[in-house]
FILUM-906913 format. One record per residue (C-alpha): x, y negated, z; residue in one letter. Coordinates in steps of 0.05 Angstrom, whole numbers, plus 5000, padded with zeros to 4 digits. Each point is the difference from the previous one (the first is absolute). Layout:
% FILUM-906913
     px     py     pz   resn
      X      Y      Z      A
...
% end
This chain:
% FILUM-906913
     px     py     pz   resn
   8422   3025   5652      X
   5072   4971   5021      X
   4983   4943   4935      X
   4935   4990   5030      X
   5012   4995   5069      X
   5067   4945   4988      X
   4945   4961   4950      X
   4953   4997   5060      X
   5048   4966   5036      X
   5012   4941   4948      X
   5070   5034   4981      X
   5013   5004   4919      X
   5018   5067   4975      X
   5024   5031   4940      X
   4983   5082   4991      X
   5033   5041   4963      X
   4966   5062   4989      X
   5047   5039   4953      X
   5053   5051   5018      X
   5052   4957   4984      X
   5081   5000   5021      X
   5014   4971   5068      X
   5057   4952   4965      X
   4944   4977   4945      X
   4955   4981   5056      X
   5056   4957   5051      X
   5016   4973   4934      X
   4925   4978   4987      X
   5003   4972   5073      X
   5057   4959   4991      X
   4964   4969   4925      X
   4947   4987   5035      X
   5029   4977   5062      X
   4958   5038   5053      X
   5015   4990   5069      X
   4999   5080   5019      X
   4986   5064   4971      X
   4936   5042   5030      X
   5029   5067   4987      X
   4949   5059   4999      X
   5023   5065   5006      X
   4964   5073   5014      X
   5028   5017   5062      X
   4993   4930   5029      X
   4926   5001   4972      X
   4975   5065   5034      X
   5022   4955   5065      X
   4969   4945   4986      X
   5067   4967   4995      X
   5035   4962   4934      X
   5066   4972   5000      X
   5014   4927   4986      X
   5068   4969   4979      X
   5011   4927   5008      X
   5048   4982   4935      X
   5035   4943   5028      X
   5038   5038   5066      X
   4991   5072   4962      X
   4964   5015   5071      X
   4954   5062   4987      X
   4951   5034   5063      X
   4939   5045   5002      X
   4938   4970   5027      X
   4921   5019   5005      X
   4957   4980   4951      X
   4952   4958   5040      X
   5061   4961   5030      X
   5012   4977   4928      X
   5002   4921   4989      X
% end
């Protein structure tokens, strides 16, 4: 749904669906040099919140879904 709803709005996104380290997947940001992270977590789903960090200031903040852009 997040994937979905960011392609809707023309943004490029790159999913990664496996339970994999936190470290393995900033690292797969910075190869790939993504702009911020969409992160997705339980608690922050059952809100209808995920957390985004922007990579270049480190800035991290919870926001609702449907604000997403």
């Amino acid at each position: 749904m997040v994937a979905t709803t960011l392609r809707g709005k023309g943004q490029s996104v790159d999913l990664v669906l496996e339970s994999k380290p936190l470290k393995w997947v900033f690292k797969r940001a910075a190869r790939i040099n993504a702009q911020r992270l969409i992160l997705v977590g339980t608690t922050e789903w059952q809100k209808g919140m995920v957390g985004v960090k922007i990579l270049s200031s480190g800035e991290q903040y919870e926001i609702k879904l449907d604000e997403l852009e």
